[in-house]
PDB file with SEQRES, HELIX, SHEET and CRYST1 records, atoms N, CA, C and O in Angstrom:
SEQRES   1 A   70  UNK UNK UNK UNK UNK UNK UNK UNK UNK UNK UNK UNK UNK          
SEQRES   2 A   70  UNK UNK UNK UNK UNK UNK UNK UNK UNK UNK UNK UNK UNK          
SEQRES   3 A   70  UNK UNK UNK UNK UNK UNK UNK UNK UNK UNK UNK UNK UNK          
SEQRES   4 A   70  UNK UNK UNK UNK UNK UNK UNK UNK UNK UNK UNK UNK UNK          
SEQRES   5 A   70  UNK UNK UNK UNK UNK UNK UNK UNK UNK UNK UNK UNK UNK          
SEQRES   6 A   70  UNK UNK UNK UNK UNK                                          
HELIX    1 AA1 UNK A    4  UNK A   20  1                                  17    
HELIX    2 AA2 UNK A   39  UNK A   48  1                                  10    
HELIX    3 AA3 UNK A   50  UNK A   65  1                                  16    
CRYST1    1.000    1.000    1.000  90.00  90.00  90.00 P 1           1          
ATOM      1  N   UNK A   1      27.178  -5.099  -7.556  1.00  0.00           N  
ATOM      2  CA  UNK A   1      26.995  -5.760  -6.273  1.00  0.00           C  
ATOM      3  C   UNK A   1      25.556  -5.539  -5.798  1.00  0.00           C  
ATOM      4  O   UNK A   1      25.034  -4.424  -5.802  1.00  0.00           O  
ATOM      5  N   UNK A   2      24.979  -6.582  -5.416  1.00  0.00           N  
ATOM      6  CA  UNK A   2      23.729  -6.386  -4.696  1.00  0.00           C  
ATOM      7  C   UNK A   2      23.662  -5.595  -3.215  1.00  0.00           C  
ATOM      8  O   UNK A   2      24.389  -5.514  -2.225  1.00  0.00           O  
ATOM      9  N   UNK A   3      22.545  -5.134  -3.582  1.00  0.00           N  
ATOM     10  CA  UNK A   3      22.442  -4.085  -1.904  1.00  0.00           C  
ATOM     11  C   UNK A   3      21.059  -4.859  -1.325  1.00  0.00           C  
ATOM     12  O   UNK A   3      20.299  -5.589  -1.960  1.00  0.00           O  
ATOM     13  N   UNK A   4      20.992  -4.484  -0.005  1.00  0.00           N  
ATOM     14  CA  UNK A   4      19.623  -4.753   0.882  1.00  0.00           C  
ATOM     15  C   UNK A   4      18.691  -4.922   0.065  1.00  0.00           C  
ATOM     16  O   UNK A   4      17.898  -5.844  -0.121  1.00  0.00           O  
ATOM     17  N   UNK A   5      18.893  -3.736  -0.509  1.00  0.00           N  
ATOM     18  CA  UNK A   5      17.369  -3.063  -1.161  1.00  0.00           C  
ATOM     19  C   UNK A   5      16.692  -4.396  -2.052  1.00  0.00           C  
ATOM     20  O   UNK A   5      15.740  -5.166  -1.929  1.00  0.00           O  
ATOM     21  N   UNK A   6      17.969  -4.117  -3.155  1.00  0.00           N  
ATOM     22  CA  UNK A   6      17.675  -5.549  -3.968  1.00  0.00           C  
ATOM     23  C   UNK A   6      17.299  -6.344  -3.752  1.00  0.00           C  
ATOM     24  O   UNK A   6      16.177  -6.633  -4.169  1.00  0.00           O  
ATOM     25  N   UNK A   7      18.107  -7.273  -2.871  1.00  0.00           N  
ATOM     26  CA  UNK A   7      17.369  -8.341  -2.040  1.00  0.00           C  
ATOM     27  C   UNK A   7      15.632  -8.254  -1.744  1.00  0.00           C  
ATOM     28  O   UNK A   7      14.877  -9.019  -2.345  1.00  0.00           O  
ATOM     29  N   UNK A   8      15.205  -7.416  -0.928  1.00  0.00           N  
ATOM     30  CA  UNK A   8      13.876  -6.671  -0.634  1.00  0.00           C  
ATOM     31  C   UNK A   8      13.076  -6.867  -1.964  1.00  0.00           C  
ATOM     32  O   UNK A   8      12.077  -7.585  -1.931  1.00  0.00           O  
ATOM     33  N   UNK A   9      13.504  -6.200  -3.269  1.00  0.00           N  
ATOM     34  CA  UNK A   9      13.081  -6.287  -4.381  1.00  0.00           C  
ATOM     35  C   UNK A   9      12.901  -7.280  -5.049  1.00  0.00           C  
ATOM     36  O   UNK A   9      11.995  -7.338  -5.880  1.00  0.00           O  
ATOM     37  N   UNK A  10      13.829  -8.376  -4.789  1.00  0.00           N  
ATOM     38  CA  UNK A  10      13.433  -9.764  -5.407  1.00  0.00           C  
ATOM     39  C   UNK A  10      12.661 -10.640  -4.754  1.00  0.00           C  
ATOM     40  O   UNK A  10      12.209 -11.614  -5.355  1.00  0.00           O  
ATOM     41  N   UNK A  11      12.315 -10.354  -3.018  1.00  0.00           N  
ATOM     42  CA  UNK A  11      11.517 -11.028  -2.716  1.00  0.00           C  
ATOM     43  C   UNK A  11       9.622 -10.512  -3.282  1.00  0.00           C  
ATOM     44  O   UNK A  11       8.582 -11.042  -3.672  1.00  0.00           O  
ATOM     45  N   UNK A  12      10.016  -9.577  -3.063  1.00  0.00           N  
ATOM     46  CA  UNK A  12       8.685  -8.605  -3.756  1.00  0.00           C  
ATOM     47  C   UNK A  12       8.420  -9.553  -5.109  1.00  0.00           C  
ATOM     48  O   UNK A  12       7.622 -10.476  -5.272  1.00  0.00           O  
ATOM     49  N   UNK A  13       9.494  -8.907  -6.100  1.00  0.00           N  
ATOM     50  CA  UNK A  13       8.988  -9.698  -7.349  1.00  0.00           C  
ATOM     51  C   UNK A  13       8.665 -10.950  -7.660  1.00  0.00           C  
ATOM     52  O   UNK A  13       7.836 -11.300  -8.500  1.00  0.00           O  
ATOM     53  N   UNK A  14       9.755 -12.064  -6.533  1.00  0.00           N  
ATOM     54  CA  UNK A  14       9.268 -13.239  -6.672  1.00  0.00           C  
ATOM     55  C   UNK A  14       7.691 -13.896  -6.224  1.00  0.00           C  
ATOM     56  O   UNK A  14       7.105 -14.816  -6.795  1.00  0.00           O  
ATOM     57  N   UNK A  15       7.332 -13.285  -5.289  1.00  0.00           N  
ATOM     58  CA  UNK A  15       6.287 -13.328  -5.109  1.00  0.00           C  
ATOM     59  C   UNK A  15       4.998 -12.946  -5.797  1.00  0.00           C  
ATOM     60  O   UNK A  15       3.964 -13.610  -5.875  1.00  0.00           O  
ATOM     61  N   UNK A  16       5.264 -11.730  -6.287  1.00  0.00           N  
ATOM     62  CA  UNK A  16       4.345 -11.141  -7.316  1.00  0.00           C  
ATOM     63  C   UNK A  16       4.167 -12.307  -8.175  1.00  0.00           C  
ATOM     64  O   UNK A  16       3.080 -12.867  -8.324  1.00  0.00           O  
ATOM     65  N   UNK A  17       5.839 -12.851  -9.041  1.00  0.00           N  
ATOM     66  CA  UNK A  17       5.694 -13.768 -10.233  1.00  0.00           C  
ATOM     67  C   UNK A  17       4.700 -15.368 -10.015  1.00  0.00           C  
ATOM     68  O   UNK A  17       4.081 -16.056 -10.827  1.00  0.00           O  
ATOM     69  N   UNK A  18       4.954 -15.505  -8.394  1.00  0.00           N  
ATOM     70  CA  UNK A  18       4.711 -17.124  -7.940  1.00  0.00           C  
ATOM     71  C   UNK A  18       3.021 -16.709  -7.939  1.00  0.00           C  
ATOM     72  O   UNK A  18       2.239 -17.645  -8.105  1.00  0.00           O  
ATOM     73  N   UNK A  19       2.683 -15.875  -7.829  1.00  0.00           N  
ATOM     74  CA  UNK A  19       0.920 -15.872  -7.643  1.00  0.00           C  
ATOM     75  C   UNK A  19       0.460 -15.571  -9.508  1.00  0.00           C  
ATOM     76  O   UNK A  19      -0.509 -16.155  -9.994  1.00  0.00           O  
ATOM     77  N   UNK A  20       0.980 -14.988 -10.007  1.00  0.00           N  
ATOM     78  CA  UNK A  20       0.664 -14.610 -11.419  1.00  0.00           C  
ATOM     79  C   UNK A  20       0.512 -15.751 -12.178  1.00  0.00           C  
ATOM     80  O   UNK A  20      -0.211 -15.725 -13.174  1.00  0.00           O  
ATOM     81  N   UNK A  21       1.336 -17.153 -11.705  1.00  0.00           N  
ATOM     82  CA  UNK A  21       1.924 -17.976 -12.572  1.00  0.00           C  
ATOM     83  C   UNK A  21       0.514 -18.986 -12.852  1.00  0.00           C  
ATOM     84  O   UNK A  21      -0.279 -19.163 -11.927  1.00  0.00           O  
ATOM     85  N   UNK A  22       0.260 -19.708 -14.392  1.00  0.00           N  
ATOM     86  CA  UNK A  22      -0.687 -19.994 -14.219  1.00  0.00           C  
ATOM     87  C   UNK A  22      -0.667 -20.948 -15.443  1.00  0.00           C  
ATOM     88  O   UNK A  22      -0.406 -20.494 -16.557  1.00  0.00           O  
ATOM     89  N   UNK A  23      -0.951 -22.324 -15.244  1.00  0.00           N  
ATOM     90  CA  UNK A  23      -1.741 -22.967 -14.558  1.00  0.00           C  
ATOM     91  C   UNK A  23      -0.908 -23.157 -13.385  1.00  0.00           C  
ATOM     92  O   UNK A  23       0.318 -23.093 -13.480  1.00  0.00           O  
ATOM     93  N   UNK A  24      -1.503 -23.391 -12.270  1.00  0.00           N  
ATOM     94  CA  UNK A  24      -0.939 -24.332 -11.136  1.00  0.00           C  
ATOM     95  C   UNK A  24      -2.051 -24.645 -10.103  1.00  0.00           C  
ATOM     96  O   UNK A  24      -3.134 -24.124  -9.835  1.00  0.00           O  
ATOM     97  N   UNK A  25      -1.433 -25.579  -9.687  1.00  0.00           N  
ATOM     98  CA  UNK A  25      -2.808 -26.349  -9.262  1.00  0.00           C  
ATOM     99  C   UNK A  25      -3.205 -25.647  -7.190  1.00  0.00           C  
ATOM    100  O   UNK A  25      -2.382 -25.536  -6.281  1.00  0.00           O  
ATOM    101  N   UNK A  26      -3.980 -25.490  -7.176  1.00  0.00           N  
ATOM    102  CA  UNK A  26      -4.956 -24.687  -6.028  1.00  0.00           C  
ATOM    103  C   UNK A  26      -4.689 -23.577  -5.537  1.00  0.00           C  
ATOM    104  O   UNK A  26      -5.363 -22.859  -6.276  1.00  0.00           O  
ATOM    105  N   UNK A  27      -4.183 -22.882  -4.806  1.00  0.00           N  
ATOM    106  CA  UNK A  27      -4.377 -21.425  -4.284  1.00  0.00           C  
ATOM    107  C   UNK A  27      -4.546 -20.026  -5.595  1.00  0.00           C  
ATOM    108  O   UNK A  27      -4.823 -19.885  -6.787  1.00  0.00           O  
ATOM    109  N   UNK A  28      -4.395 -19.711  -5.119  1.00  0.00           N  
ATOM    110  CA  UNK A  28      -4.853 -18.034  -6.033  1.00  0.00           C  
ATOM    111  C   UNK A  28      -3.902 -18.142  -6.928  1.00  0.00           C  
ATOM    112  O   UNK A  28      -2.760 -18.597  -6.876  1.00  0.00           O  
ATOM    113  N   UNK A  29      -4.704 -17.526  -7.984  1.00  0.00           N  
ATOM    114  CA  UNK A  29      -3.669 -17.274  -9.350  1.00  0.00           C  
ATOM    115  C   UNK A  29      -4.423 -16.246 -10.285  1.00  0.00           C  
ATOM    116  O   UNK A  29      -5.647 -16.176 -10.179  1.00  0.00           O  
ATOM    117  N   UNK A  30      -3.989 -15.723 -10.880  1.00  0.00           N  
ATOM    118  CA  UNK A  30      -4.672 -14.974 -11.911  1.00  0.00           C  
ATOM    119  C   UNK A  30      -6.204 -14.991 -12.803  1.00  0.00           C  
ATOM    120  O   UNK A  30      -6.997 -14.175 -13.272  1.00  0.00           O  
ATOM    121  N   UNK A  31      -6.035 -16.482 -12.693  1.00  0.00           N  
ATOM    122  CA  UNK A  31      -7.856 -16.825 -13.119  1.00  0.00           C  
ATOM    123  C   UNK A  31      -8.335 -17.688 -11.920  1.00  0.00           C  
ATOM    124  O   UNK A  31      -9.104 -18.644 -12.021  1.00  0.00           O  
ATOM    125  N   UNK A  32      -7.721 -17.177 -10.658  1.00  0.00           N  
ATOM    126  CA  UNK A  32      -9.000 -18.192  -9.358  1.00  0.00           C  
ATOM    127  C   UNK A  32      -8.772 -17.836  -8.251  1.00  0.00           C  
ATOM    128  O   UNK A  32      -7.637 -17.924  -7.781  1.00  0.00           O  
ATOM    129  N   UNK A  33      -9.674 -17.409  -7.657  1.00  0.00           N  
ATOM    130  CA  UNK A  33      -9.687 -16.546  -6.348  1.00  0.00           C  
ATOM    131  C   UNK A  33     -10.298 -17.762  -5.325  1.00  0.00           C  
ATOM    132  O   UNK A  33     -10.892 -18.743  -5.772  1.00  0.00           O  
ATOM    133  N   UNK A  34     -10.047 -17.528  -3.864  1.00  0.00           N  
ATOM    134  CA  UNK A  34     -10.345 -17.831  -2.714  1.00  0.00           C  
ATOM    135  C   UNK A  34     -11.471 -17.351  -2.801  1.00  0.00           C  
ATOM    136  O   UNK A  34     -11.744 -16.596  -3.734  1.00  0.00           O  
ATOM    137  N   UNK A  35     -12.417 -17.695  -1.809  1.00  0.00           N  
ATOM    138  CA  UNK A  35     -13.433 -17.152  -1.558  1.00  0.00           C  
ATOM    139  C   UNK A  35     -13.294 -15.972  -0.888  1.00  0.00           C  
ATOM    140  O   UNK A  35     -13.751 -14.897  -1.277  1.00  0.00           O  
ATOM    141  N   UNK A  36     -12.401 -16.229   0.543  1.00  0.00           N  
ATOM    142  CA  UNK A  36     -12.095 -14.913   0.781  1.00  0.00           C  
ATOM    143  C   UNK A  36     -10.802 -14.293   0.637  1.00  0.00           C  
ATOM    144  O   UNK A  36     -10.398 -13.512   1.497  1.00  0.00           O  
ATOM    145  N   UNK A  37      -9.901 -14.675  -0.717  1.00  0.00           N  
ATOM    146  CA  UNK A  37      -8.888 -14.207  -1.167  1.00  0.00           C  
ATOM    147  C   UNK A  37      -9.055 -13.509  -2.089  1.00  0.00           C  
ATOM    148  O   UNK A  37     -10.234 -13.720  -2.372  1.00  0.00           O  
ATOM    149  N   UNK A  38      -8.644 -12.733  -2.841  1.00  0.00           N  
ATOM    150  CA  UNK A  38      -8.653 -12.403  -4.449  1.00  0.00           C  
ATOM    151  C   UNK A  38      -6.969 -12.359  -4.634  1.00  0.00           C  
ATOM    152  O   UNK A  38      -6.084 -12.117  -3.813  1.00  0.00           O  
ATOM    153  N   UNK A  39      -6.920 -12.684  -6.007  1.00  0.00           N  
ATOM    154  CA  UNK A  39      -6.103 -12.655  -6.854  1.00  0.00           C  
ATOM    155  C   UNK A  39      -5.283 -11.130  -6.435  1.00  0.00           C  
ATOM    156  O   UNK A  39      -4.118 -11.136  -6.038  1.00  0.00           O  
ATOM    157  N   UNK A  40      -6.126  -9.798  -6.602  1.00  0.00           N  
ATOM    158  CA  UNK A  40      -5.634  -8.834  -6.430  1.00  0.00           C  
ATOM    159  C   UNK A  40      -5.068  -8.259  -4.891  1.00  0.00           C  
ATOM    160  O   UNK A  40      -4.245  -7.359  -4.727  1.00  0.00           O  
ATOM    161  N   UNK A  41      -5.562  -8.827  -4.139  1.00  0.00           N  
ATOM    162  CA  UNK A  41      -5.228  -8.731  -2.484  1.00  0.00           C  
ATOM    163  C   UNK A  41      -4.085  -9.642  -2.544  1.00  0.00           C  
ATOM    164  O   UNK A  41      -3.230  -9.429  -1.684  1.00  0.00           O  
ATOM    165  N   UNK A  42      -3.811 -10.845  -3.556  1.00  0.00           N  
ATOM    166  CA  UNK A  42      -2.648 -11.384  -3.140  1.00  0.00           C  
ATOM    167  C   UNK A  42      -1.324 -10.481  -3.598  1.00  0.00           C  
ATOM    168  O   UNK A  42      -0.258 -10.325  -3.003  1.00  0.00           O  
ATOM    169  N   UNK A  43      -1.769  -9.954  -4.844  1.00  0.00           N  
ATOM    170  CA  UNK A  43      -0.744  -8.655  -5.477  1.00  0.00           C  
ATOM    171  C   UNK A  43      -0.142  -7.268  -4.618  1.00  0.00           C  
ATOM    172  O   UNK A  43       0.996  -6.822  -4.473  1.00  0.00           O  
ATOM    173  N   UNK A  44      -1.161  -6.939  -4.251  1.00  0.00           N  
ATOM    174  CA  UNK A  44      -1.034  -5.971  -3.023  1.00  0.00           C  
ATOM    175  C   UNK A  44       0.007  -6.275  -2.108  1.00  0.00           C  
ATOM    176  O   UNK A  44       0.997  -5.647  -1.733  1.00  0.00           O  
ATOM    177  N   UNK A  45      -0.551  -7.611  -1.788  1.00  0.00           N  
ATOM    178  CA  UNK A  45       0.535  -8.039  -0.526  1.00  0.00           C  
ATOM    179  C   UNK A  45       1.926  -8.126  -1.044  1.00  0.00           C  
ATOM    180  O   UNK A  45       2.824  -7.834  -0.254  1.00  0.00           O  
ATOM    181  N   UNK A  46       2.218  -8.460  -2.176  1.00  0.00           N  
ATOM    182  CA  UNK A  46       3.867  -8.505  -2.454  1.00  0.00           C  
ATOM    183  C   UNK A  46       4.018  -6.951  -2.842  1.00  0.00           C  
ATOM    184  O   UNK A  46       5.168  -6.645  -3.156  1.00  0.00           O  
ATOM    185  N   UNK A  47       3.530  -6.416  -2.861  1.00  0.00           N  
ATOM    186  CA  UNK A  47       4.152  -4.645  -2.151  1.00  0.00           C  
ATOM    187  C   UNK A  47       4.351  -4.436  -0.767  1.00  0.00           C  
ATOM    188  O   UNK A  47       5.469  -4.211  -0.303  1.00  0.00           O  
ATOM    189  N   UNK A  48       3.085  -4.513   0.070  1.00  0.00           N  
ATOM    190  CA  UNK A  48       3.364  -4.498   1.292  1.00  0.00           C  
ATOM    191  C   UNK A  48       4.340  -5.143   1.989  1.00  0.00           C  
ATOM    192  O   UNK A  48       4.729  -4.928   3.137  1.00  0.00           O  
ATOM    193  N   UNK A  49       4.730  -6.016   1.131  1.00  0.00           N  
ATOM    194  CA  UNK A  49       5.708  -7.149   2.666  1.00  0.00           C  
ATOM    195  C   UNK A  49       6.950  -6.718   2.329  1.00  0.00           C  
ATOM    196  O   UNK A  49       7.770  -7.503   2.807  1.00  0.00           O  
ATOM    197  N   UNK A  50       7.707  -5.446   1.462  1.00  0.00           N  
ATOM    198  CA  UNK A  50       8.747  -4.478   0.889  1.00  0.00           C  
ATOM    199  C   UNK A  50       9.412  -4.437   2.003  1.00  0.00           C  
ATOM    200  O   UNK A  50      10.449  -5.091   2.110  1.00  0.00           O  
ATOM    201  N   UNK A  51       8.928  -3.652   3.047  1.00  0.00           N  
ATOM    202  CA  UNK A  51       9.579  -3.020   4.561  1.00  0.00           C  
ATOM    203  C   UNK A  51      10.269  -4.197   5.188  1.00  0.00           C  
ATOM    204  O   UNK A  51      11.482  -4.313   5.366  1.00  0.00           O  
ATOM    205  N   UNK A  52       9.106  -5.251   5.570  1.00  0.00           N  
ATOM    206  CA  UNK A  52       9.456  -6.747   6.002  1.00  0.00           C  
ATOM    207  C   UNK A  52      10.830  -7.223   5.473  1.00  0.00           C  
ATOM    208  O   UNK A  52      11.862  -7.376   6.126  1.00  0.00           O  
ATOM    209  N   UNK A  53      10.654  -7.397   4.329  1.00  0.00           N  
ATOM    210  CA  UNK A  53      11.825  -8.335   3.385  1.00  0.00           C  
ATOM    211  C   UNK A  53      13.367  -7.444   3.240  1.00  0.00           C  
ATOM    212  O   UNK A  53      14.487  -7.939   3.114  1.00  0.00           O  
ATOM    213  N   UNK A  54      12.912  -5.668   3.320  1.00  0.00           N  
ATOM    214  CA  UNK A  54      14.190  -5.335   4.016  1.00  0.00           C  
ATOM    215  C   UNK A  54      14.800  -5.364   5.140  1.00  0.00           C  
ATOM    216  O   UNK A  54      16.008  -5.188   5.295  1.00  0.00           O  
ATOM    217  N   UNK A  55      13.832  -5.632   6.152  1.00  0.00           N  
ATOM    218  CA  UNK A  55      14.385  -5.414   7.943  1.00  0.00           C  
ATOM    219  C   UNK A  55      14.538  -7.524   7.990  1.00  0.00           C  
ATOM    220  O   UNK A  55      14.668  -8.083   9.079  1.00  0.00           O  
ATOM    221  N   UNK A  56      14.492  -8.257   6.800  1.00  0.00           N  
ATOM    222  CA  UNK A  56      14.465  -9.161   7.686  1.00  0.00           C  
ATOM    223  C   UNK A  56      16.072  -9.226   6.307  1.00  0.00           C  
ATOM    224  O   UNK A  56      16.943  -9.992   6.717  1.00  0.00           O  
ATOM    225  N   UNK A  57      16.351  -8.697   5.210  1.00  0.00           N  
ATOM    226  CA  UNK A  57      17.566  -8.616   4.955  1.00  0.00           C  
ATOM    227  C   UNK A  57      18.609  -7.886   5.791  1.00  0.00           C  
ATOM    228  O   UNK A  57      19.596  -8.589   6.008  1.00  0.00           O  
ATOM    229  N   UNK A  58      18.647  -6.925   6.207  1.00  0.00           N  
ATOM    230  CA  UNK A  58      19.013  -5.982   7.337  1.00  0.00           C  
ATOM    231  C   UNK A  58      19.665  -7.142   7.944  1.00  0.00           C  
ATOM    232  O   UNK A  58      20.793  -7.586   7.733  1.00  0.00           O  
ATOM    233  N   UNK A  59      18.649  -7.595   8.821  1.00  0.00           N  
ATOM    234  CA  UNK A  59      18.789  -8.673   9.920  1.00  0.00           C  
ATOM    235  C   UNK A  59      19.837  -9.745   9.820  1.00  0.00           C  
ATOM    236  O   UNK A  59      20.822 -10.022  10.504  1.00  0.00           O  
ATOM    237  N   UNK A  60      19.166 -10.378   8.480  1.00  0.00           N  
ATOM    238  CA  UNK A  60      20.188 -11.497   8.085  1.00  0.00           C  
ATOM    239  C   UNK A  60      21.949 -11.117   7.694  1.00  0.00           C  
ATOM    240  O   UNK A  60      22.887 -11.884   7.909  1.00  0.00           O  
ATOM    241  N   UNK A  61      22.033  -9.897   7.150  1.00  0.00           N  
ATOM    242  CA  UNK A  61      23.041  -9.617   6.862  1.00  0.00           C  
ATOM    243  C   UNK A  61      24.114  -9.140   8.653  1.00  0.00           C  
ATOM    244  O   UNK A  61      25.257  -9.470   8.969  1.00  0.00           O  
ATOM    245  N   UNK A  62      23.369  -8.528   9.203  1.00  0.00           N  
ATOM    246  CA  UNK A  62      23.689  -8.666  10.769  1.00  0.00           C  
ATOM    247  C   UNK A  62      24.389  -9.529  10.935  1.00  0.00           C  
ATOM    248  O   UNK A  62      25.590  -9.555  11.208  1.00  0.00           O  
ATOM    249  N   UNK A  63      23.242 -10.749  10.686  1.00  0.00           N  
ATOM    250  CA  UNK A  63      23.403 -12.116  11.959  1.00  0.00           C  
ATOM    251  C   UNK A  63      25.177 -12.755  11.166  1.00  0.00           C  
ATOM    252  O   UNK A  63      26.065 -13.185  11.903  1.00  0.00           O  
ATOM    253  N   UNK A  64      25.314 -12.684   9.866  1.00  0.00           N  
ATOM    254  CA  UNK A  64      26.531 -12.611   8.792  1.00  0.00           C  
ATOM    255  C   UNK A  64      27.825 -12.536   9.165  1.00  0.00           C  
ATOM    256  O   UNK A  64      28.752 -13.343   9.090  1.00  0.00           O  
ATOM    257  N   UNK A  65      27.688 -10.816   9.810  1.00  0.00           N  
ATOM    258  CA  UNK A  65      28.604 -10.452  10.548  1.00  0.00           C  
ATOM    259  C   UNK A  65      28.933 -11.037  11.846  1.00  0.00           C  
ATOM    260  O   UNK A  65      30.067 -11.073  12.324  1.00  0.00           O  
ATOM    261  N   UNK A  66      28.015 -11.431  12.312  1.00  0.00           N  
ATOM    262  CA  UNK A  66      28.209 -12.022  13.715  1.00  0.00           C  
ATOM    263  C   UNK A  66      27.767 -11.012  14.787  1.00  0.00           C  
ATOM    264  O   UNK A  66      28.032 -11.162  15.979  1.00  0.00           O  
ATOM    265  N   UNK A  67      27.118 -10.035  14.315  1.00  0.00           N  
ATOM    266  CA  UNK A  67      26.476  -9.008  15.181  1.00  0.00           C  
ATOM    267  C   UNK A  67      24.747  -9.345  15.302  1.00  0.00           C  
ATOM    268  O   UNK A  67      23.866  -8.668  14.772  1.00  0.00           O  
ATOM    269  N   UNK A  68      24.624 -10.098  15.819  1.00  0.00           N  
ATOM    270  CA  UNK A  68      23.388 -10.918  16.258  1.00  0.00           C  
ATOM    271  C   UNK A  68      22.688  -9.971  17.401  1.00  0.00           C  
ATOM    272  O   UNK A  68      23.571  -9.442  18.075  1.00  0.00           O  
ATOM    273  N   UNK A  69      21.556  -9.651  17.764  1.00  0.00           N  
ATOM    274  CA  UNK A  69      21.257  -8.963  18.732  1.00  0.00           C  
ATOM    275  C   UNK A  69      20.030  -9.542  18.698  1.00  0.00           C  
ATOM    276  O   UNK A  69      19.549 -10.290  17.846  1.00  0.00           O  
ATOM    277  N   UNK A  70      19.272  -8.854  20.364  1.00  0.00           N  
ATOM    278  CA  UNK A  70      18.350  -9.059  20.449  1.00  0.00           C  
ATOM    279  C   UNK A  70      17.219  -8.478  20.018  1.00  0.00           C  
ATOM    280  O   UNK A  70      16.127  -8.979  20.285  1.00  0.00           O  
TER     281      UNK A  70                                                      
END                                                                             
């Protein structure tokens, strides 16, 4: 059975995979940076947004129950 966590974890990875992927045509990818993006700042970020993607699974699983809050 999947837990929070998981969830959390696949948004992480999917993200990691969607910037890695390559060819595709304009934003950042592994061979093409923003000017003020890099490739590697986009990697970073699918670690960082970990906490996020659990409190907004958290959340969703809440709203599920019907325990919706403010």
């Amino acid at each position: 059975m999947l837990t929070l966590e998981d969830l959390a974890r696949m948004a992480q990875l999917s993200s990691a995979l969607e910037v890695c992927g390559h060819p595709k045509p304009g934003n950042v990818h592994r061979t093409s940076d923003f000017p003020d993006a890099t490739f590697e700042q986009f990697v970073a970020s699918t670690i960082a947004i970990g906490p996020a993607m659990l409190l907004a699974a958290r959340r969703g699983f809440s709203v599920g129950k019907g325990e919706l809050r403010k």
